[in-house]
DRENPA-552426 format. One line per 10 residues: number of its first residue (from 0); their letters; for each residue x, y, z of N, C-alpha, C. Coordinates in steps of 0.2 Angstrom, whole numbers. Layout:
<nodes>
NUM) a) X:Y:Z:X:Y:Z:X:Y:Z  ...
</nodes>
This chain:
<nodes>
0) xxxxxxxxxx) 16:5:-157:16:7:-150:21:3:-146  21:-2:-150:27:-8:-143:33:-6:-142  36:-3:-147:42:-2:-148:44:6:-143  37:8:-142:40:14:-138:40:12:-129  45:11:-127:45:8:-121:42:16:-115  39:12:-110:38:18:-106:44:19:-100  46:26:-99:51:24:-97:50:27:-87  55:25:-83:54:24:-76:59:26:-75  60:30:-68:65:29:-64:59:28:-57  65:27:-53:63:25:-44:67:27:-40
10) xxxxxxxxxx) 64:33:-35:65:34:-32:66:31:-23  72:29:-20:70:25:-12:71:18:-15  77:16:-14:80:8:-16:80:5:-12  76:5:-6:75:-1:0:72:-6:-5  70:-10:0:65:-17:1:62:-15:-5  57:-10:-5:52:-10:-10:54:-7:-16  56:-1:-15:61:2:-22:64:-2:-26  65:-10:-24:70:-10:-26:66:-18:-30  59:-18:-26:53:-22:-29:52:-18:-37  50:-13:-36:49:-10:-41:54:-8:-49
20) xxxxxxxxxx) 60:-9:-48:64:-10:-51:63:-16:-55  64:-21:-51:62:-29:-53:56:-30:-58  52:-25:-56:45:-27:-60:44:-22:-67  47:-15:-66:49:-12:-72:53:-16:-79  59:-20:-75:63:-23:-80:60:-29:-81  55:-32:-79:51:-38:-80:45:-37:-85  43:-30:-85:40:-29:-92:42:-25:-97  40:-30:-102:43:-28:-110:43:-22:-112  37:-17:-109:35:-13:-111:36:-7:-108  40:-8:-104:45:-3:-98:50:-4:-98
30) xxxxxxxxxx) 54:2:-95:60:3:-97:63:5:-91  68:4:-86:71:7:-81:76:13:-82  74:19:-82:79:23:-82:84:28:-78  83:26:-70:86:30:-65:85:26:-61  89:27:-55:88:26:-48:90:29:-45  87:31:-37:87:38:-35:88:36:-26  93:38:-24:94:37:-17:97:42:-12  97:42:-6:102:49:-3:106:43:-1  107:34:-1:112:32:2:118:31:-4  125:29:-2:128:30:-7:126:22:-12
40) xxxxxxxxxx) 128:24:-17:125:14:-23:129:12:-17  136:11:-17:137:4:-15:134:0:-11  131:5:-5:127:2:-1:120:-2:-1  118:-1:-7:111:-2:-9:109:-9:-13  114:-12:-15:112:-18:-19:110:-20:-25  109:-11:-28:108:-12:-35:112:-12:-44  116:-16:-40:121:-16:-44:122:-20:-51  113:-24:-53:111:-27:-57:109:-23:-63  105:-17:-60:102:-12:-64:106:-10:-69  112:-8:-69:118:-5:-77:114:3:-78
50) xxxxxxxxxx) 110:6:-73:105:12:-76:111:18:-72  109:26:-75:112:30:-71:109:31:-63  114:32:-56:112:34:-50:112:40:-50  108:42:-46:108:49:-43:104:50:-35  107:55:-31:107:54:-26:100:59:-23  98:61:-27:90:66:-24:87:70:-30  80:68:-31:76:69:-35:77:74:-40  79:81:-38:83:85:-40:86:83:-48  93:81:-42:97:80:-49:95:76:-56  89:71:-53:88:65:-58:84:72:-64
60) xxxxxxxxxx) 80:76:-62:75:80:-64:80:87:-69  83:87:-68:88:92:-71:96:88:-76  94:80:-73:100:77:-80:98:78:-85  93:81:-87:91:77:-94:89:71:-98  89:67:-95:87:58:-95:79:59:-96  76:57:-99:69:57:-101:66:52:-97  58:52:-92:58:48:-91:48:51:-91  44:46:-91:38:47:-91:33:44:-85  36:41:-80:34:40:-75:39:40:-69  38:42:-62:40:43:-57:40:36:-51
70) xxxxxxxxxx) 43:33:-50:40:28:-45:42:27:-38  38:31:-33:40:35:-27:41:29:-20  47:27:-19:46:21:-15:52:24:-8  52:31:-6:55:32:-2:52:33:4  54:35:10:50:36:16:44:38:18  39:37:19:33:39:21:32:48:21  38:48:24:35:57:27:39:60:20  42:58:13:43:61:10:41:60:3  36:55:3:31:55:-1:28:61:-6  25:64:0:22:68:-5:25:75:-7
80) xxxxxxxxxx) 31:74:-4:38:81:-5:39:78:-15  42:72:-14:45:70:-20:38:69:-24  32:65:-24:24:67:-29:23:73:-32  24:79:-29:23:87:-30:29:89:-35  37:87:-33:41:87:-39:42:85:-43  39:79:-43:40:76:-50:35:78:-53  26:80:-52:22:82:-54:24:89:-59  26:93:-55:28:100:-57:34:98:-63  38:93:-64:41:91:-70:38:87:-75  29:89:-74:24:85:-79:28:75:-79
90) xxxxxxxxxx) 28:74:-72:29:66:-75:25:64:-71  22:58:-74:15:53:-70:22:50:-64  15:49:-58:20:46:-51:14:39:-52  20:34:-48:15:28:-44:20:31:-36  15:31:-32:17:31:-26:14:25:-22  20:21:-16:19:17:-14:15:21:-9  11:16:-6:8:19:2:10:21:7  11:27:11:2:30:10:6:36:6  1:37:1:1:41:-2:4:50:2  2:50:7:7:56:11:1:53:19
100) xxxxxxxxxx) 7:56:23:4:58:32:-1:62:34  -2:64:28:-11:72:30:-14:71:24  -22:71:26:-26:72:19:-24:78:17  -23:82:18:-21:91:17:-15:88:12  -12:85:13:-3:85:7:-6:80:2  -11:75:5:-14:71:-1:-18:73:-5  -20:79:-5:-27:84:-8:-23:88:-14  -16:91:-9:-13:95:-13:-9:91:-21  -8:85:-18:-4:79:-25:-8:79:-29  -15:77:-29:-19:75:-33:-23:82:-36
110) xxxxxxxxxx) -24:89:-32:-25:95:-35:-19:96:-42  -13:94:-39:-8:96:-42:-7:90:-50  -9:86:-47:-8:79:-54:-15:84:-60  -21:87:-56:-27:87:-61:-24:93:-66  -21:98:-63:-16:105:-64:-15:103:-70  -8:97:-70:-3:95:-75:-5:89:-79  -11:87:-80:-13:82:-81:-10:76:-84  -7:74:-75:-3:68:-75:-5:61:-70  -7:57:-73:-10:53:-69:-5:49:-61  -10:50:-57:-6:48:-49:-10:40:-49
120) xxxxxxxxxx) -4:36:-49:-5:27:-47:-4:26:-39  -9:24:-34:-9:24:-30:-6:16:-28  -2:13:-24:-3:7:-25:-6:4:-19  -10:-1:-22:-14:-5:-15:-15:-11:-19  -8:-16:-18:-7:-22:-22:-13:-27:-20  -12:-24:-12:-18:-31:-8:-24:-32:-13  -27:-27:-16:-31:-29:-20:-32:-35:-24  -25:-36:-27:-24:-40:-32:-24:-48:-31  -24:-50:-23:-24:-55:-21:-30:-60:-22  -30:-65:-25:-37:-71:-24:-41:-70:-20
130) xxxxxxxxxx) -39:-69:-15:-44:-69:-10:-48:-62:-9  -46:-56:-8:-47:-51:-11:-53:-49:-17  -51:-51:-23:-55:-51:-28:-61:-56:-28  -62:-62:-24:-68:-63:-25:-71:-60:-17  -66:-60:-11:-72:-54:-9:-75:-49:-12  -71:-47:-14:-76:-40:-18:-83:-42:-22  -80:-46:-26:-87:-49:-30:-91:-53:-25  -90:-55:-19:-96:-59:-16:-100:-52:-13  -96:-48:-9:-99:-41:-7:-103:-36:-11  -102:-37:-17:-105:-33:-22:-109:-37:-25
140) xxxxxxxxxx) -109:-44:-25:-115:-47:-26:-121:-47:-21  -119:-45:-18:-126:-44:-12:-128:-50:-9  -127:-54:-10:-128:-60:-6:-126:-62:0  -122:-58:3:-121:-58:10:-127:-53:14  -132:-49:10:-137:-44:12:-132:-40:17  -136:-36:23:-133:-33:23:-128:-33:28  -123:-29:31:-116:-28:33:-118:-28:40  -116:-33:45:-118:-30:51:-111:-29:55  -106:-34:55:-101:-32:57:-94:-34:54  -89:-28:55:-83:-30:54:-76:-31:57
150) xxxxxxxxxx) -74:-36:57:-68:-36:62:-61:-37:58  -56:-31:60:-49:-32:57:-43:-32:61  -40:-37:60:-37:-38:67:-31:-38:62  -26:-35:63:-19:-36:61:-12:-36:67  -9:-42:67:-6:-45:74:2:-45:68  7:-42:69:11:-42:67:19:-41:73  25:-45:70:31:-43:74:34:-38:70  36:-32:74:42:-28:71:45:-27:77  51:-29:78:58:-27:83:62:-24:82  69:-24:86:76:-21:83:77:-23:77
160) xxxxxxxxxx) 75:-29:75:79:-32:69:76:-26:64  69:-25:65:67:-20:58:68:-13:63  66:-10:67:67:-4:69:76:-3:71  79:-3:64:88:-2:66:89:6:69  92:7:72:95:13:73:93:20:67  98:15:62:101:20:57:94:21:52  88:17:53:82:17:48:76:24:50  73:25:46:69:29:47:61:27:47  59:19:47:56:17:53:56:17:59  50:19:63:50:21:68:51:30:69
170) xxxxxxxxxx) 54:34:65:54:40:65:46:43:67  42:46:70:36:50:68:35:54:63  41:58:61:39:61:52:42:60:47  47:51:48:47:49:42:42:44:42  41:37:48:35:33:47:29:35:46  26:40:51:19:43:53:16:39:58  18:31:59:15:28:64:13:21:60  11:15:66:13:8:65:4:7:58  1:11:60:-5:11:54:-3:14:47  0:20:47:1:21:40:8:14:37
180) xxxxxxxxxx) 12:12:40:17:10:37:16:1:39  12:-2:43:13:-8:42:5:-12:40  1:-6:42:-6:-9:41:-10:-6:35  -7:0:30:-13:6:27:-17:0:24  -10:-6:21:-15:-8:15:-21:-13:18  -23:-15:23:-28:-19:27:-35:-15:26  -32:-7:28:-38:-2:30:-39:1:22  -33:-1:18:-37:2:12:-43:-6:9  -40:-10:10:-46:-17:8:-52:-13:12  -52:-12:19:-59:-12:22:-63:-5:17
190) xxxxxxxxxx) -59:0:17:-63:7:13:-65:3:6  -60:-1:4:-65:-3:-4:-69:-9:-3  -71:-11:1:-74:-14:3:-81:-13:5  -81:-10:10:-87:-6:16:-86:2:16  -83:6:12:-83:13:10:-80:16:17  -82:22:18:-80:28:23:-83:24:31  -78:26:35:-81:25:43:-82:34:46  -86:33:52:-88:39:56:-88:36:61  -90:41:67:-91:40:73:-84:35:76  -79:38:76:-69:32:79:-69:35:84
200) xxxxxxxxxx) -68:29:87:-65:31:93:-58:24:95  -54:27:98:-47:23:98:-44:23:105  -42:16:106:-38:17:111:-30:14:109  -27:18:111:-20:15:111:-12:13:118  -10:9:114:-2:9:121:2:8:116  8:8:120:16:5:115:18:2:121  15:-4:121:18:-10:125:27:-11:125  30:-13:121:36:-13:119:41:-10:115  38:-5:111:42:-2:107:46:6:110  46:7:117:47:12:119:54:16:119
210) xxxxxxxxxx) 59:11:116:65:12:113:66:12:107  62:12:104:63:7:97:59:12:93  53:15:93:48:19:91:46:26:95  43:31:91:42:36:90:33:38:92  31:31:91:23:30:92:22:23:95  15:23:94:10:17:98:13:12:95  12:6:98:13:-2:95:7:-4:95  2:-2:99:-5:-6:98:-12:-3:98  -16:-6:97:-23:-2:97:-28:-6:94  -33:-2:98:-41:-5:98:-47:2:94
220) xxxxxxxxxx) -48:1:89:-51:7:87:-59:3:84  -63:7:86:-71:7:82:-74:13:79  -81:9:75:-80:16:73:-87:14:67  -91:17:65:-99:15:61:-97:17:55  -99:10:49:-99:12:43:-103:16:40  -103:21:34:-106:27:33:-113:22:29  -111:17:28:-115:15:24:-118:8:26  -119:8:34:-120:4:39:-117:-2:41  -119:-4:47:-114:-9:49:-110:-5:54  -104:-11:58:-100:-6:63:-94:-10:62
230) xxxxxxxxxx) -89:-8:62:-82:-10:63:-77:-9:69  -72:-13:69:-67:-15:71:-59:-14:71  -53:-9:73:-49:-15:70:-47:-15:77  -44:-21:76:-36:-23:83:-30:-23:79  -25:-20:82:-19:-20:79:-12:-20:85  -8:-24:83:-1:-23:86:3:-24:81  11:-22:84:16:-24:81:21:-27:87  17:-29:93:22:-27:101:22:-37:99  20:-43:95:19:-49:94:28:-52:94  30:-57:99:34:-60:99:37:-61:92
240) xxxxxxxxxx) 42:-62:90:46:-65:87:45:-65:81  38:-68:79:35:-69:69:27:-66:71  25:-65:63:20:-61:63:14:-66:65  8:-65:69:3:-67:70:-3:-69:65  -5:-62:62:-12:-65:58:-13:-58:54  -15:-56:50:-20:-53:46:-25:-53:44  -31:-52:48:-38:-56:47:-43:-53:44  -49:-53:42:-55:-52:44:-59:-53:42  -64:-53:49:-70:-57:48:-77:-52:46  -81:-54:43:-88:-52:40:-93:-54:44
250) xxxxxxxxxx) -97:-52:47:-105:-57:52:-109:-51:46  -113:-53:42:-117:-52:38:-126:-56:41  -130:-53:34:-137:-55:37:-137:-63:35  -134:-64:29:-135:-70:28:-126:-75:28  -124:-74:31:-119:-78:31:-113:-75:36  -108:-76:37:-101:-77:41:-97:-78:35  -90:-74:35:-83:-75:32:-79:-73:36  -72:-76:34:-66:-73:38:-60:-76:32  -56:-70:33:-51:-70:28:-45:-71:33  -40:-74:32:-36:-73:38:-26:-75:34
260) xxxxxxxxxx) -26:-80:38:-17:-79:37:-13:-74:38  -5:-73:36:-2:-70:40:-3:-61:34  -6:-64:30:-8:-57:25:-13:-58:22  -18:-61:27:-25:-57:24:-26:-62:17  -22:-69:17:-21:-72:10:-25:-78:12  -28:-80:14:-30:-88:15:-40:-86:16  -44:-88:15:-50:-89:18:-51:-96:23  -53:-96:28:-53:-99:33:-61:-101:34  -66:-98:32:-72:-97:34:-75:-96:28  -81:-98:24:-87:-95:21:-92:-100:21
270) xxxxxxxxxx) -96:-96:27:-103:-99:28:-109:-94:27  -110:-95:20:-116:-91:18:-120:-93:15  -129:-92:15:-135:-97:14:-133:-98:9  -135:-102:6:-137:-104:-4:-130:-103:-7  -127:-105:-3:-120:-99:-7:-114:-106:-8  -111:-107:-12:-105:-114:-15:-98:-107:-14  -93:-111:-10:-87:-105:-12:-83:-111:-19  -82:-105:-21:-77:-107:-29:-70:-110:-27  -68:-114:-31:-60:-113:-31:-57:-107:-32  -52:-106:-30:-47:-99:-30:-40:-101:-30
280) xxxxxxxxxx) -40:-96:-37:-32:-97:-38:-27:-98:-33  -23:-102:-32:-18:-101:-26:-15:-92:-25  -15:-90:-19:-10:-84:-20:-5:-83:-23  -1:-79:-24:6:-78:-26:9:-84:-29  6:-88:-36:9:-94:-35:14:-91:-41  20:-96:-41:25:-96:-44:29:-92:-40  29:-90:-32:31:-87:-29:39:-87:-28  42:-83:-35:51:-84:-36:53:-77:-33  49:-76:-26:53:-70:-27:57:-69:-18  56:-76:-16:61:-76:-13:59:-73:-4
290) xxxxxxxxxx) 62:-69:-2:62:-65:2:52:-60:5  52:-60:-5:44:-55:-4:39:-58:-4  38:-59:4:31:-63:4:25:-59:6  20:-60:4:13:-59:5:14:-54:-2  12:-47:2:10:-43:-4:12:-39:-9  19:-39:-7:24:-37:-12:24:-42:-17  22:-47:-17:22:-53:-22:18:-48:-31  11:-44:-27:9:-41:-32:12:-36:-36  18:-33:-35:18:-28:-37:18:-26:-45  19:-32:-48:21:-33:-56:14:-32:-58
300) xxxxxxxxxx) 6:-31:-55:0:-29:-56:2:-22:-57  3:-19:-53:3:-12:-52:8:-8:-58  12:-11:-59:17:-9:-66:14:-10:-73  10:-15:-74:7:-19:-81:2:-14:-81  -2:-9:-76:-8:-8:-74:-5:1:-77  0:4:-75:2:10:-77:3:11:-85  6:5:-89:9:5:-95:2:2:-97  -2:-2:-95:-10:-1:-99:-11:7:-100  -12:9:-95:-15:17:-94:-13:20:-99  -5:21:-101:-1:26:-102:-2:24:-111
310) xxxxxxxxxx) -3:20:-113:-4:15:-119:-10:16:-120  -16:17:-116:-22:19:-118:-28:14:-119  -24:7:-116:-27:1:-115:-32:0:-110  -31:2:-104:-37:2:-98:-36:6:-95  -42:6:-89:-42:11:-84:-38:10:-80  -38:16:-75:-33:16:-69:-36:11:-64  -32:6:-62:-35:1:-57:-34:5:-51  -31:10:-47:-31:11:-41:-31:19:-39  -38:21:-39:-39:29:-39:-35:32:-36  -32:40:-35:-30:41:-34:-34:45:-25
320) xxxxxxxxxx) -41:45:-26:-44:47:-20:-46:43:-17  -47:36:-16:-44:30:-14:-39:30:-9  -32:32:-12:-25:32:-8:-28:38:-3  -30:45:-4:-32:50:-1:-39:47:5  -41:45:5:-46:41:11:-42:37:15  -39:33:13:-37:27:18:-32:35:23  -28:36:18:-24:42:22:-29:46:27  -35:50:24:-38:52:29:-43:49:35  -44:44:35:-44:38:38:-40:37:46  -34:33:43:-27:35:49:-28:41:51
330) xxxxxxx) -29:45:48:-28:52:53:-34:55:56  -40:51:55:-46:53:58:-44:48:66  -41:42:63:-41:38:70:-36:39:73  -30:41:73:-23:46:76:-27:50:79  -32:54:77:-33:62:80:-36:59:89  -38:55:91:-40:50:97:-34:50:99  -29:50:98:-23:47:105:-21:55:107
</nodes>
């Protein structure tokens, strides 16, 4: 089996695309086969990879180059246009979040993967973080009893620097809005954590992006867990200069937690009865990647996690109805402004 490498292309060589390249050629068991972009190469800085370019999915899709998995790292609002054709060419996708802008295109990808039966990798690295992981296992040990409150505050800066003219941040139908693209993966921790929400209600403003954006910069939304408890999030991106915080806090029956740092990466708080917190791996250690901090750091989980699959080694670590809730989520709480 080793010797049969799985093979990849990626589509969308920005920032992330280009994470993903790096983590296909970092495992032995993968193989980089394409790169896919409408800018021209020289522009892009992929000049390491030695694979053939092509400028729109199409063409990579009718060269003839074999590939066995899709890795969709291009604009939000184009997500689930390129999921659909690559599916329809019988190849597995990993789709970067959110997996599309309407539960309705996210229903169709994953109707369409059961069709061709091809598996759809959602990715929500956050999970893979220290801190993360033993929330889950403190939650699901039941030891906090039960849920009364939760609060998710995400305080980030995005300015000129990141909203450039020429970028399709900030767009309304290429971004979708400052929840899908800078916060989904926060709200997907809170859904794997505390499941589905009802009863939202939101208020929003765009303090300072009003040149710069196409939508809101900030908001206050609530809203009752299905599975009780009530929730919170607070969100900006209107934050001076550097990112603020990533948080959140848990008020449970039997104890207090707060997860915080600038990505949701540090525990700051656990005050729970009877309860010893463990040591925890450092985050992202051996962090050589420079530039990608917080949760990009995870992505080389998400690639070992495809080639287990596809190998026939483990299950899929990050459902594909999953990525379809967090989606229909945002859009429950969009439909309020």
């Amino acid at each position: 089996m080793h010797d049969h490498k799985r093979k990849f292309a990626v589509i969308g060589c920005g920032h992330i695309g280009k994470r993903h390249a790096e983590m296909i050629v970092r495992n032995e068991e993968a193989e980089l086969v394409a790169l896919i972009d409408v800018k021209p190469q020289s522009e892009l800085g992929i000049d390491q990879y030695n694979v053939p370019f092509f400028h729109s999915l199409d063409d990579f899709l009718t060269s003839g180059i074999e590939a066995d998995v899709i890795n969709i790292a291009s604009p939000n609002g184009f997500h689930a246009e390129h999921a659909m054709k690559a599916l329809e060419a019988r190849k597995h996708i990993v789709v970067e979040k959110p997996m599309a802008l309407t539960k309705q295109d996210a229903e169709k990808v994953i109707f369409k993967a059961l069709q061709v039966h091809r598996q759809v990798f959602a990715v929500m690295q956050n999970r893979y973080s220290p801190p993360s992981v033993w929330i889950k296992e403190l939650i699901e040990s039941g030891v906090l009893g039960k849920i009364f409150m939760v609060q998710l505050n995400c305080y980030w800066n995005r300015d000129e620097r990141y909203y450039k003219p020429e970028s399709w941040h900030g767009k309304k139908d290429l971004d979708g809005g400052t929840l899908f693209t800078q916060f989904s993966h926060f709200i997907d921790i809170m859904y794997w954590l505390f499941g589905d929400v009802e009863n939202i209600q939101g208020k929003f403003n765009d303090f300072n992006h009003q040149h710069l954006t196409d939508f809101e910069d900030s908001g206050f939304v609530n809203f009752d867990f299905v599975n009780g408890g009530m929730g919170a999030l607070n969100y900006s991106t209107s934050i001076w200069n550097q990112n603020l915080e990533s948080s959140m806090t848990i008020i449970a029956e039997n104890g207090a937690v707060k997860i915080g740092g600038q990505y949701m990466d540090k525990i700051e708080v656990c005050n729970v009865k009877g309860y010893q917190m463990p040591e925890l791996a450092p985050t992202n250690p051996g962090n050589d990647y420079g530039a990608y901090k917080g949760s990009a750091a995870n992505h080389h989980y998400v690639i070992d996690n495809v080639v287990d699959v596809l190998n026939g080694r483990s299950a899929i670590t990050t459902n594909a109805l999953e990525g379809l809730k967090v989606v229909d989520i945002i859009e429950r709480i969009y439909s309020f402004k």
